[in-house]
DSSP file (Angstrom, degrees, kcal/mol; ACC not computed):
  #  RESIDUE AA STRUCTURE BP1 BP2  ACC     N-H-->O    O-->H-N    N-H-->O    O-->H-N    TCO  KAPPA ALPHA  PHI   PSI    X-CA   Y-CA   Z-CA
    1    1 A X              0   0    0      0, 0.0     2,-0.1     0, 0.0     0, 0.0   0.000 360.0 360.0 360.0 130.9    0.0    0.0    0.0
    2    2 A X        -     0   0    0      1,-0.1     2,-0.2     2,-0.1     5,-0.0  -0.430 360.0-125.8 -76.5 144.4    1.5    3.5   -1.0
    3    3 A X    >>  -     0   0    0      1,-0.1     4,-1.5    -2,-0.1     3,-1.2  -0.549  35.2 -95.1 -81.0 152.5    1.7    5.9    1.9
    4    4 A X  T 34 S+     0   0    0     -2,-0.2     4,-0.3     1,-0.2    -1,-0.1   0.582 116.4  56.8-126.1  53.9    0.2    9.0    1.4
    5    5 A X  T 3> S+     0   0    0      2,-0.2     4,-1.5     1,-0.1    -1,-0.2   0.607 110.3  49.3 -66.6 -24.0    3.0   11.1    0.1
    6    6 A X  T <4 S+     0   0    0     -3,-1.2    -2,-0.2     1,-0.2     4,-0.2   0.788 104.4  49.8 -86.1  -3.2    3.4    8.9   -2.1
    7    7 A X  T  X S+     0   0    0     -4,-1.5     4,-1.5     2,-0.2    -2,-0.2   0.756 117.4  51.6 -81.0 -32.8   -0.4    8.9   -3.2
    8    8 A X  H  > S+     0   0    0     -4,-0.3     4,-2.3    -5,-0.2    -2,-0.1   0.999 108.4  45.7 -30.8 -84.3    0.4   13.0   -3.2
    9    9 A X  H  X S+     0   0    0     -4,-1.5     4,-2.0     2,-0.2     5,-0.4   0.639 117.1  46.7 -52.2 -27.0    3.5   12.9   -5.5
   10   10 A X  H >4 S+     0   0    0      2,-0.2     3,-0.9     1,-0.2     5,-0.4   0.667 111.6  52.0 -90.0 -82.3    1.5   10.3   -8.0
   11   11 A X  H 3X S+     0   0    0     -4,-1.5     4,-1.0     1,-0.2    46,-0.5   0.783 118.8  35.8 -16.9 -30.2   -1.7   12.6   -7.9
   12   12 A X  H 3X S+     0   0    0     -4,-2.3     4,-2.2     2,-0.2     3,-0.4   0.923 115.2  50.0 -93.4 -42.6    0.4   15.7   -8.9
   13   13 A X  H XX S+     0   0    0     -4,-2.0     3,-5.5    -3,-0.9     4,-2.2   0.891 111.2  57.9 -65.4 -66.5    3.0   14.1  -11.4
   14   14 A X  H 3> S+     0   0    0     -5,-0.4     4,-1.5     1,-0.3    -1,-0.3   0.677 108.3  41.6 -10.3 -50.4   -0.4   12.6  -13.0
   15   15 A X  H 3< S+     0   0    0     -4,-1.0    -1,-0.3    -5,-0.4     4,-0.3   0.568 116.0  50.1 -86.5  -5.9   -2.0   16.2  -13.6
   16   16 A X  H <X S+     0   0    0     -3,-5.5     4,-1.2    -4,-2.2    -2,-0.3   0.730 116.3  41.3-101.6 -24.7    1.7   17.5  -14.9
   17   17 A X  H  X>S+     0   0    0     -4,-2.2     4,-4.1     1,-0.2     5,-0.5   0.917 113.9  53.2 -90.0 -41.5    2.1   14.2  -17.6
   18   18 A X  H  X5S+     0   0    0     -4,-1.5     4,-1.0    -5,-0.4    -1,-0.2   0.800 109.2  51.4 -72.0 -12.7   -1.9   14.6  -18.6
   19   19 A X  H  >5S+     0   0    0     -4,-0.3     4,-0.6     2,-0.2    -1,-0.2   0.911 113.6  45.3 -53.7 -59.5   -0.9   18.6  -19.4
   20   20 A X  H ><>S+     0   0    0     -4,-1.2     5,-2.7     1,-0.2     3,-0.5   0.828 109.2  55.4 -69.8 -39.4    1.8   17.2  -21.4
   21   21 A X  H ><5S+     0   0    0     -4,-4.1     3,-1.8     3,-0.2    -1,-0.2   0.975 103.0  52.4 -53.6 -54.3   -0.3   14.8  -23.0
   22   22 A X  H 3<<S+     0   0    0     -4,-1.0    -2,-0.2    -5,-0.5    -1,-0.2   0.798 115.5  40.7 -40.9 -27.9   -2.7   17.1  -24.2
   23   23 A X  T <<5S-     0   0    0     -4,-0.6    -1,-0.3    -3,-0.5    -2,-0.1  -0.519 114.2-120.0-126.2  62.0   -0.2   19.2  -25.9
   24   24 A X  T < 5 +     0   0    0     -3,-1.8     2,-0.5     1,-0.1    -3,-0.2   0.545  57.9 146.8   9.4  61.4    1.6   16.2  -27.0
   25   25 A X      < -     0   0    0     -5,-2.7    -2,-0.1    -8,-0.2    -1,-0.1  -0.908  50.5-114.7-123.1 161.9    4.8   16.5  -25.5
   26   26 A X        -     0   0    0     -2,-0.5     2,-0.1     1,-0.1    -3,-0.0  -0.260  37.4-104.9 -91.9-177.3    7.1   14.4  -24.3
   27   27 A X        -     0   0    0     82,-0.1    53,-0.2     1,-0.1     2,-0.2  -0.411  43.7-100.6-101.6 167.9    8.0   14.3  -20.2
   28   28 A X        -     0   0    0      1,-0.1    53,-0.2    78,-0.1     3,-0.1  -0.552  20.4-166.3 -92.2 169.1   11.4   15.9  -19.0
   29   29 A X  S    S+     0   0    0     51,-1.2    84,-1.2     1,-0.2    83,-1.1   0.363  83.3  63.4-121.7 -33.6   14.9   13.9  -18.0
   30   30 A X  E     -ab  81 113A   0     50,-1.5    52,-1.7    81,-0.2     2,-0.3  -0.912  63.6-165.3-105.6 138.4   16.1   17.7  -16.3
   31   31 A X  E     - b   0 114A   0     82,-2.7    84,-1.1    -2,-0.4     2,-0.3  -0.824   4.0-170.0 -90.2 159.7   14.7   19.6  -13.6
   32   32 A X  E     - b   0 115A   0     -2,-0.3    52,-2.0    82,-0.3     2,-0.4  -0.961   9.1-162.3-153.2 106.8   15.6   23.2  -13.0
   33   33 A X  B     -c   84   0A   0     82,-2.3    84,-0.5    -2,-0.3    52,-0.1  -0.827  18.9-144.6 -78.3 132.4   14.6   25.1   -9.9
   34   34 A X        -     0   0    0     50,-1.3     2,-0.3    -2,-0.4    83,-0.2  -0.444  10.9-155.2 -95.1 176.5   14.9   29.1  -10.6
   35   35 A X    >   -     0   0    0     83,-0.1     3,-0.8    -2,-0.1     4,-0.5  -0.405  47.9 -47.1-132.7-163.5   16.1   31.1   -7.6
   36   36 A X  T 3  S+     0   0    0     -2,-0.3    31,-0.1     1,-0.2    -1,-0.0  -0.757 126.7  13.2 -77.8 129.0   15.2   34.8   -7.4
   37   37 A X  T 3  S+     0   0    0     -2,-0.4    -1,-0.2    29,-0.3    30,-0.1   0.429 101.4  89.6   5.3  44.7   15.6   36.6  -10.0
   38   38 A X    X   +     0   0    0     -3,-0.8     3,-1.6     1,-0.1     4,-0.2   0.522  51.4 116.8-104.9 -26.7   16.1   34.0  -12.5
   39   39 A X  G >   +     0   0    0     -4,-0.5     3,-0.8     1,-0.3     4,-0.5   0.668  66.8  54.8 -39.6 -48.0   12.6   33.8  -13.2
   40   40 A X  G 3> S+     0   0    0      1,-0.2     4,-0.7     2,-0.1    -1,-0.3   0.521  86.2  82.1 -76.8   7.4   12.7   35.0  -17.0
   41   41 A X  G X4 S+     0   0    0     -3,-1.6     3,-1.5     2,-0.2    -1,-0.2   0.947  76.3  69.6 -65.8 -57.1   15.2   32.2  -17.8
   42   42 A X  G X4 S+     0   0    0     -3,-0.8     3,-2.8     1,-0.3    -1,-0.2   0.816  88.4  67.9 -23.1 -44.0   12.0   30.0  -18.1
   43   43 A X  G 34 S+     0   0    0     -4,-0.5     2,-1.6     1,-0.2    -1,-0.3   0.974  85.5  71.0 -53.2 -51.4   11.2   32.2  -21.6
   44   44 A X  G << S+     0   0    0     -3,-1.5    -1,-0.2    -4,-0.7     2,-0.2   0.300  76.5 105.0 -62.3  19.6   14.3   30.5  -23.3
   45   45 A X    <   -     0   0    0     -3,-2.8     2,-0.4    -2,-1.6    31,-0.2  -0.698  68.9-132.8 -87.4 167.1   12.4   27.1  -23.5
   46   46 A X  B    S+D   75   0A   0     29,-1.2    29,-1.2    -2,-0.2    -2,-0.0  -0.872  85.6   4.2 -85.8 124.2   11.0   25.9  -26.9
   47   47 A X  S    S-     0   0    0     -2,-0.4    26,-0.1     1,-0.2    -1,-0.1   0.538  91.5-165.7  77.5   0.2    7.3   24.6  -26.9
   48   48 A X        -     0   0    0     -5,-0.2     2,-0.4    27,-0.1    26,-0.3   0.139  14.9-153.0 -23.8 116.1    7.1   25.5  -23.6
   49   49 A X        -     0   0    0     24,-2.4     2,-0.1     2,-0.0    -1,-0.1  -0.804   8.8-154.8 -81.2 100.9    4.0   24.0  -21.4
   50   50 A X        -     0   0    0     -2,-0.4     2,-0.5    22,-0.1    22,-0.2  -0.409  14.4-178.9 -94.7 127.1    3.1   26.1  -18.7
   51   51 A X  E     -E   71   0A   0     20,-1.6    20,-1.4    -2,-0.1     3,-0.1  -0.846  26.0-136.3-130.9 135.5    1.4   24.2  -15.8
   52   52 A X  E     -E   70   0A   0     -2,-0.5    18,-0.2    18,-0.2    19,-0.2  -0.351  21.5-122.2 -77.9-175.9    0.4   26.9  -12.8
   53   53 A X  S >  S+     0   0    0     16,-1.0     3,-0.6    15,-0.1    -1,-0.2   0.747 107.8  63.4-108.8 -74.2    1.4   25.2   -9.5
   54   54 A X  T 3  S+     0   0    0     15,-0.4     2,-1.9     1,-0.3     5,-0.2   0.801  99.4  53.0 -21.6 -62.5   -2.8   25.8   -8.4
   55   55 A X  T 3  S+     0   0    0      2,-0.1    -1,-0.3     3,-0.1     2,-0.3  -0.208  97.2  80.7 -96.5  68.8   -3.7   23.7  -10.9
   56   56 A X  S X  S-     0   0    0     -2,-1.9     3,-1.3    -3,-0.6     2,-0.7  -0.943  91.8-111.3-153.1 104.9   -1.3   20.9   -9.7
   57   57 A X  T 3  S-     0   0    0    -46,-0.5     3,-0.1    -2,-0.3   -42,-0.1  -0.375  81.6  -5.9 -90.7 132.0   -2.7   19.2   -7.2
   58   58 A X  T 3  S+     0   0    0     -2,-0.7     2,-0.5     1,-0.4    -1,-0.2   0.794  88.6 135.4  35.1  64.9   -1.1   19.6   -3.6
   59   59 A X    <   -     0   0    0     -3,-1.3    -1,-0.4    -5,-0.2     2,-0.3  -0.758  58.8-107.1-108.9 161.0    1.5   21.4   -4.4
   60   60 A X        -     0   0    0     -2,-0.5     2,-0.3    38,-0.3    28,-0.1  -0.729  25.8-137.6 -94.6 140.0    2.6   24.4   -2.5
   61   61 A X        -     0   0    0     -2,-0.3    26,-0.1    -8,-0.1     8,-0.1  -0.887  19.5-117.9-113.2 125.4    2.1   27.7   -3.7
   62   62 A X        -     0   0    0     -2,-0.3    26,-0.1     1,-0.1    -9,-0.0  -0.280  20.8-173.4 -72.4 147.8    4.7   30.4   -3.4
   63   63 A X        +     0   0    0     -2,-0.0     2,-0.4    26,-0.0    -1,-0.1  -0.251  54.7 109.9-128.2  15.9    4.3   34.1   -1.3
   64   64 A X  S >  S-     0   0    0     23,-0.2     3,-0.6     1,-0.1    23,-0.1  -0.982  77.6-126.1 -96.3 147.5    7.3   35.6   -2.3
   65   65 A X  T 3  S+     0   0    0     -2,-0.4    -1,-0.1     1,-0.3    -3,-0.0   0.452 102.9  33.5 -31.1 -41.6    6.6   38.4   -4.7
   66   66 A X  T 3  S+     0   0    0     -3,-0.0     2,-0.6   -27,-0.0   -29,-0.3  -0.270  88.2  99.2-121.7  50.2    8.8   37.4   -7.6
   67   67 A X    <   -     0   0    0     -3,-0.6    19,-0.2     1,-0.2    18,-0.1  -0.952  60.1-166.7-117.2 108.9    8.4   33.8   -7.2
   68   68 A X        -     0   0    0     -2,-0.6    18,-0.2     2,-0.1    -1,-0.2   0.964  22.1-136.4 -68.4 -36.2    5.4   33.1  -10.2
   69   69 A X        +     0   0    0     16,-1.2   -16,-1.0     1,-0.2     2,-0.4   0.808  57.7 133.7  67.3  53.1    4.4   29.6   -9.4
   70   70 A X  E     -EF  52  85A   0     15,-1.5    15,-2.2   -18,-0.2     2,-0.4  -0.949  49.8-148.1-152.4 105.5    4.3   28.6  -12.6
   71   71 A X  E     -EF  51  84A   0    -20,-1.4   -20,-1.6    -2,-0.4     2,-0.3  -0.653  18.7-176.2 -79.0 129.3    6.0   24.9  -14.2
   72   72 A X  E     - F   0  83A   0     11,-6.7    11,-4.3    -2,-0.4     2,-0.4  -0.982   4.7-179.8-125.1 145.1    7.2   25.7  -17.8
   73   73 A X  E     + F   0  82A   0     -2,-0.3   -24,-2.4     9,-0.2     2,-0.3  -0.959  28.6 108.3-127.5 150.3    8.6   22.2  -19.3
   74   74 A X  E     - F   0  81A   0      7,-0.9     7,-1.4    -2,-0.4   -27,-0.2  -0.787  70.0 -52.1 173.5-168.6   10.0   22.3  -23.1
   75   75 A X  E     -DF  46  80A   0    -29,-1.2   -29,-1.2    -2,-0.3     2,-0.4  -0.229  34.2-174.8 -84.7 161.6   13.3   22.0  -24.5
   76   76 A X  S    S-     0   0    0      3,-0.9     3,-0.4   -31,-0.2   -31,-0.1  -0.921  86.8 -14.0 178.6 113.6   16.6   24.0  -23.8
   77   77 A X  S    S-     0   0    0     -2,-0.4   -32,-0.0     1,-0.3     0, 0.0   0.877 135.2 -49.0  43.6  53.3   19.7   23.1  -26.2
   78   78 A X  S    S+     0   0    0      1,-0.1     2,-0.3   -32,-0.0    -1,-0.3   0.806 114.1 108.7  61.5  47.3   17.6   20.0  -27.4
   79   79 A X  S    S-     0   0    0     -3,-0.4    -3,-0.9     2,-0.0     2,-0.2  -0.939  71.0-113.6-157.2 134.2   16.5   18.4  -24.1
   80   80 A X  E     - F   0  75A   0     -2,-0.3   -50,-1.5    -5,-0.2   -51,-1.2  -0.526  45.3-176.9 -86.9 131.5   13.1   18.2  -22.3
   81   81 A X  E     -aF  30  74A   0     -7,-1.4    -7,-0.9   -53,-0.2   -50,-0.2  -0.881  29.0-145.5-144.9 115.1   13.4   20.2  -19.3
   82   82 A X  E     - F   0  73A   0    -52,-1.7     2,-0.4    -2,-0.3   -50,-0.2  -0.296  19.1-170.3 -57.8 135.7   11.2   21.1  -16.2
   83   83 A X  E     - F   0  72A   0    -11,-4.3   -11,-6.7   -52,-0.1     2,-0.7  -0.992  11.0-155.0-131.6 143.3   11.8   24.6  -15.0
   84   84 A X  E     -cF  33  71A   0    -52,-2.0     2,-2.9    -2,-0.4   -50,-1.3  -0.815  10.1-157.7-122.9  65.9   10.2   25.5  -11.7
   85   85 A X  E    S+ F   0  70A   0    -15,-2.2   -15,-1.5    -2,-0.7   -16,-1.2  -0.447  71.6   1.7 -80.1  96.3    9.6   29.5  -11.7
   86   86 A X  S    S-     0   0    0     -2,-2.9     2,-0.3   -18,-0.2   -19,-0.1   0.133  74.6-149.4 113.7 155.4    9.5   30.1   -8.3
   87   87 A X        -     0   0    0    -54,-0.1     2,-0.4   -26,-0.1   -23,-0.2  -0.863  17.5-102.4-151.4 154.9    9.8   28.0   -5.8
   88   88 A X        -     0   0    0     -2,-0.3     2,-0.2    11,-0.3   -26,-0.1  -0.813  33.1-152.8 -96.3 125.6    8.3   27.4   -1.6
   89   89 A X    > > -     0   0    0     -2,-0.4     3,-1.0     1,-0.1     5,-0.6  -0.684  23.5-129.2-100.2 158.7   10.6   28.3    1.5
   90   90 A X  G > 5S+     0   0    0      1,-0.3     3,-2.2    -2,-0.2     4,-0.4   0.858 108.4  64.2 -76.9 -26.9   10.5   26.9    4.8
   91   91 A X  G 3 5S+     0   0    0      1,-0.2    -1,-0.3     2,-0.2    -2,-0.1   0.288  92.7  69.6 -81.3   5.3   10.4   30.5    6.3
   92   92 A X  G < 5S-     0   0    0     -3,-1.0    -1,-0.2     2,-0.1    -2,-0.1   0.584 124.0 -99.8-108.1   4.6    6.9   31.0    4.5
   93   93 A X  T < 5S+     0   0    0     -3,-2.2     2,-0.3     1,-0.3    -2,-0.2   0.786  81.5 125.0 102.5  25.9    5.6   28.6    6.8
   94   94 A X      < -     0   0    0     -5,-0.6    -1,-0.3    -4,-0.4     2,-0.3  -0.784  63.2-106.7-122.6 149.1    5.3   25.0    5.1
   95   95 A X    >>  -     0   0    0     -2,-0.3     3,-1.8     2,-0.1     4,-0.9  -0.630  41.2 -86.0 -83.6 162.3    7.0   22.2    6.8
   96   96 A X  H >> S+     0   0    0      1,-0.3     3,-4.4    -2,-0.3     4,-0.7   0.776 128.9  49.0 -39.4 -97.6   10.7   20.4    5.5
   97   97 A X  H 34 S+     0   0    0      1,-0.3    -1,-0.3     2,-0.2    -2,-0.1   0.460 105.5  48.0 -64.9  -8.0    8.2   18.1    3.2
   98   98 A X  H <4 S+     0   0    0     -3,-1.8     4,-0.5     2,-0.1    -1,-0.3   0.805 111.3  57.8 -72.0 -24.6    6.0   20.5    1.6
   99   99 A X  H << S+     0   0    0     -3,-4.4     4,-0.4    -4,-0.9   -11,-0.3   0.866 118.0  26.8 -68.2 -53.5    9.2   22.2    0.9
  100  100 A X  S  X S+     0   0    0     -4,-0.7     4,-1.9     1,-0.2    -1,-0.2   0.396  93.4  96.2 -99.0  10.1   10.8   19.1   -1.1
  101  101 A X  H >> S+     0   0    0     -5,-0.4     3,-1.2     1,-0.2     4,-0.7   0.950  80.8  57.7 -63.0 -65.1    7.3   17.9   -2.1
  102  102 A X  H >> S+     0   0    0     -4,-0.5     3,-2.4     1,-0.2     4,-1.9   0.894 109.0  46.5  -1.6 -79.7    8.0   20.1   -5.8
  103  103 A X  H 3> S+     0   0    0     -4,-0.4     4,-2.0     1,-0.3    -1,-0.2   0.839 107.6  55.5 -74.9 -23.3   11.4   17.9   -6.5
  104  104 A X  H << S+     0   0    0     -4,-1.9    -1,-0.3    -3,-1.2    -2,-0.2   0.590 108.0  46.2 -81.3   6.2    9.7   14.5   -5.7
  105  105 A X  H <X S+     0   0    0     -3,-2.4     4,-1.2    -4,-0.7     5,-0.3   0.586 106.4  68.2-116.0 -22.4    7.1   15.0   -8.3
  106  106 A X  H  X>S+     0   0    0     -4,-1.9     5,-3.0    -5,-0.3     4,-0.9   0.937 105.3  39.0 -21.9 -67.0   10.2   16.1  -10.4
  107  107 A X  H  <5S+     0   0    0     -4,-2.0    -1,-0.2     3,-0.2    -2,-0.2   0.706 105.6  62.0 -62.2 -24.2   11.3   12.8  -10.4
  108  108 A X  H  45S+     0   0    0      1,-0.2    -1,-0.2    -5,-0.2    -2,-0.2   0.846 107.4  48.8 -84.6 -15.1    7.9   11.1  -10.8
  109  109 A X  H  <5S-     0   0    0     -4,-1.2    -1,-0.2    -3,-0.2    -2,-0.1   0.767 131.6 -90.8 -70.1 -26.4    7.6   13.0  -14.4
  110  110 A X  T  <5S+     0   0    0     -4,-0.9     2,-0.4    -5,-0.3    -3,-0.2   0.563  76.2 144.0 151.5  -9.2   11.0   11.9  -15.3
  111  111 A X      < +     0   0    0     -5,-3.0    -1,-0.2    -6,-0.2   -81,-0.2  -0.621  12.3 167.4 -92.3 138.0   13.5   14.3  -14.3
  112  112 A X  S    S+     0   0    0    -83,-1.1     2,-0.3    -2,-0.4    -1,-0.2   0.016  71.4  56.4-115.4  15.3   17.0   12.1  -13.0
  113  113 A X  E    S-b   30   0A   0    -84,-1.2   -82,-2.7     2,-0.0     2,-0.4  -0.990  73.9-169.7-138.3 149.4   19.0   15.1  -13.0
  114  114 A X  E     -b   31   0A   0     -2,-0.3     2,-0.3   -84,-0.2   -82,-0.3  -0.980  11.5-169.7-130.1 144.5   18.3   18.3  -11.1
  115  115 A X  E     -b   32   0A   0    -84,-1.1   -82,-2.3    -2,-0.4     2,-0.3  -0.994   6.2-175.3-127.0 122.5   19.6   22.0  -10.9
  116  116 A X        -     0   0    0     -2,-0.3     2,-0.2   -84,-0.2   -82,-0.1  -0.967  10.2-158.2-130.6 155.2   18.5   24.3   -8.3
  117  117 A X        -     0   0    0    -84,-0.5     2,-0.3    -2,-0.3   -83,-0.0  -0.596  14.1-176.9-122.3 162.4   19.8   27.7   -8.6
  118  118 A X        -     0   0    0     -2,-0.2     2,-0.5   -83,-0.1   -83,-0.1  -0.985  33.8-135.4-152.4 152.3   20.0   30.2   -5.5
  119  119 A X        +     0   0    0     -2,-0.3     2,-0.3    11,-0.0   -82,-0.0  -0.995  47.8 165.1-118.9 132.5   20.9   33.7   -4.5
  120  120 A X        -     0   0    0     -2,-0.5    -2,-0.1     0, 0.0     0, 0.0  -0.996  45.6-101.0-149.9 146.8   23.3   33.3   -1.0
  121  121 A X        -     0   0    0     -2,-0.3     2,-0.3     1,-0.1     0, 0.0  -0.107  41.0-136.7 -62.8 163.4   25.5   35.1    1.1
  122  122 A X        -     0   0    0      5,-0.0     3,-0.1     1,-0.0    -1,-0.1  -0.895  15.9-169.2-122.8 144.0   29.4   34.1    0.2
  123  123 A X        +     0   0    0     -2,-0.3     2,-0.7     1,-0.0    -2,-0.0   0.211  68.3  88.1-117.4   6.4   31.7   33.6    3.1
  124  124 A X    >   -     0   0    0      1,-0.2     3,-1.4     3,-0.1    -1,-0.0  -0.909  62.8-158.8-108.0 125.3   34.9   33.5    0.6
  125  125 A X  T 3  S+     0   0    0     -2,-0.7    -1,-0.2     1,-0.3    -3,-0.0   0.788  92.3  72.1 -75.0 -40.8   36.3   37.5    0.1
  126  126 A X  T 3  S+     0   0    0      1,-0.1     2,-0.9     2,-0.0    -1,-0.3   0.658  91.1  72.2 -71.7 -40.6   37.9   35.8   -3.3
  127  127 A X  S <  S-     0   0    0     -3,-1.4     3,-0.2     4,-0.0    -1,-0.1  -0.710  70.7-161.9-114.3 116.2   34.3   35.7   -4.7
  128  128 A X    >   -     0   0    0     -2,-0.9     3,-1.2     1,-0.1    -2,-0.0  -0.497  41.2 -70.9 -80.1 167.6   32.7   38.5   -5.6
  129  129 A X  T 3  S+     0   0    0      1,-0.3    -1,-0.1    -2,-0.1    -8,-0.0   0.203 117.0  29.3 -52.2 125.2   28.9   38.8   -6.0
  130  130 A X  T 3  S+     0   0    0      1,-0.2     2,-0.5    -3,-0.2    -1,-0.3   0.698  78.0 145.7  88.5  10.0   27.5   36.9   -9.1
  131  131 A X    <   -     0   0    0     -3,-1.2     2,-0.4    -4,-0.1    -1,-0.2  -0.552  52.1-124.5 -79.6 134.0   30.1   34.2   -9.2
  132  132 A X        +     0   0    0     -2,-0.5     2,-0.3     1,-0.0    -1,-0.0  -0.550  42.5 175.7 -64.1 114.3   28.6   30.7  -10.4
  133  133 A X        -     0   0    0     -2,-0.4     2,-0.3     2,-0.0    -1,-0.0  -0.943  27.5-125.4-123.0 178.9   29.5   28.2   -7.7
  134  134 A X        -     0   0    0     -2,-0.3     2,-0.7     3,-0.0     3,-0.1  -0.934   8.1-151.2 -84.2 120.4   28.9   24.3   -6.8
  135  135 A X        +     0   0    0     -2,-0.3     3,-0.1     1,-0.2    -2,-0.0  -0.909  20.3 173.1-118.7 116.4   27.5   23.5   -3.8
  136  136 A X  S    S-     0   0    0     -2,-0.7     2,-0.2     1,-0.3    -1,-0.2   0.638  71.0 -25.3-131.9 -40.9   29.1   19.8   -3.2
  137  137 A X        -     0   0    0     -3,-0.1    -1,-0.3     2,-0.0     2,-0.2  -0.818  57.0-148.9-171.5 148.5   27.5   19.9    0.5
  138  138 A X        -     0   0    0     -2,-0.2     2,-0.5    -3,-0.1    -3,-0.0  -0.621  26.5-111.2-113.3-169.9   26.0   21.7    3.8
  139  139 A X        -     0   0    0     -2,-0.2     2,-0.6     2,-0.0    -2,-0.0  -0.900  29.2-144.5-124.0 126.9   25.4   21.8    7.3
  140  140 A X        +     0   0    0     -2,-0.5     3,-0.1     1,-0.1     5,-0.1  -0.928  32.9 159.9-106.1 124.9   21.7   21.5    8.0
  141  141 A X        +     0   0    0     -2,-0.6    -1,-0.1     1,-0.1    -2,-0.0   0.064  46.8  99.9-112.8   6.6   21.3   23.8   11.1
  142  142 A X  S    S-     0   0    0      2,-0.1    -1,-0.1     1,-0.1    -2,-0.0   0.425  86.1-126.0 -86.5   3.2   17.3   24.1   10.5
  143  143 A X  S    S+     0   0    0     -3,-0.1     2,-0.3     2,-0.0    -1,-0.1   0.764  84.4  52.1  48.3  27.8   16.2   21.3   13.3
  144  144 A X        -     0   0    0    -49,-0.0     2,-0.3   -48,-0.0    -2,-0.1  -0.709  63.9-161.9-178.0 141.7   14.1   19.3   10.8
  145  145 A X    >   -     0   0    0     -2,-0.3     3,-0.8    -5,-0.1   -48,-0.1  -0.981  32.7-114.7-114.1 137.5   14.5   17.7    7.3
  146  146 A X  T 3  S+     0   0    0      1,-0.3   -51,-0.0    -2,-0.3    -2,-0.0   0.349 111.8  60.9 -64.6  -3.7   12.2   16.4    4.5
  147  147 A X  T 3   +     0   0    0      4,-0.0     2,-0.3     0, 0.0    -1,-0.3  -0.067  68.8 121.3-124.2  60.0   13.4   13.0    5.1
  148  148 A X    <   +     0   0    0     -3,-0.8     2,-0.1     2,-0.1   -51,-0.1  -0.718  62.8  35.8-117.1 122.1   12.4   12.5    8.6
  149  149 A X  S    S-     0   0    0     -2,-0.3     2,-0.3     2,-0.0     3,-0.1  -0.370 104.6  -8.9 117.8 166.0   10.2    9.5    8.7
  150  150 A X  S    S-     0   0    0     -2,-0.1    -2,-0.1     1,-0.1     0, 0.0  -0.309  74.7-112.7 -21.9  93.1    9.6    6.1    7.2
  151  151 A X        -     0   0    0     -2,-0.3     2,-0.3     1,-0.1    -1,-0.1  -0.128  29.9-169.6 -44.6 135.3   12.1    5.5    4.0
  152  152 A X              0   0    0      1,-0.1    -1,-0.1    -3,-0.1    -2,-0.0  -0.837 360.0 360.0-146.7 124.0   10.3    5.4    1.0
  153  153 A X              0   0    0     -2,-0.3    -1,-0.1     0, 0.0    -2,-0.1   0.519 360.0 360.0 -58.5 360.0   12.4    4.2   -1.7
């Protein structure tokens, strides 16, 4: 028996692949998170389908101001790709798994690679403001995380 986050995560990737059916397109292999002011990056897909986050069902809906809420999937340099303009923080008042609920219905369309893009303080003087780094790992200091609970693979 599926638990049910995972009865969630099927209900939403289910209303983002029957979008994509409709407009015959094929599902993505990338997800792409936008950060804050990244948001017009989204324009540079081809064929784009644009899925609101409302009409997705139990997804979390963004309150920051330039976060749209809005899944655009189509192609980028010949590859099907989800982009996620705008995105839910734990400071807006949604718990650890409402938070990562968005990247496990990533994976249930298709995506097996992910990019999530950020604006963050720098602690290294050497890098000045707008340098592209990697983030390889961090230190979770928030007292709760989205995988708290029963594994489910």
């Amino acid at each position: 028996m599926a638990s049910a986050l995972m009865t969630q995560i099927r209900e939403a990737a289910d209303a983002v692949l029957a979008r994509l059916k409709a407009a015959n397109a094929p599902a993505p292999t990338v997800g792409i998170i936008l950060g804050t002011g990244l948001g017009d990056f989204a324009n540079a897909l081809e064929g784009a389908v644009v899925v609101p986050y409302a009409s997705i069902p139990h997804f979390p809906r963004s309150t920051v101001e330039s976060h749209a809420g809005e899944l655009h999937i189509g192609k980028l340099g010949g590859q099907m790709v989800a982009v996620m303009k705008g995105r839910v923080h734990y400071y807006e008042g949604y718990t650890m798994q409402q938070v990562a609920f968005p990247v496990r219905v990533l994976k249930a369309i298709g995506c097996n690679t992910l990019i999530i893009t950020n604006a963050v303080g720098g602690m290294n003087p050497d890098m000045p403001a707008g340098t592209i780094v990697v983030t390889t790992d961090h230190i979770n200091l928030m007292g709760d995380n989205p995988l708290i609970g029963p594994n489910d693979d």
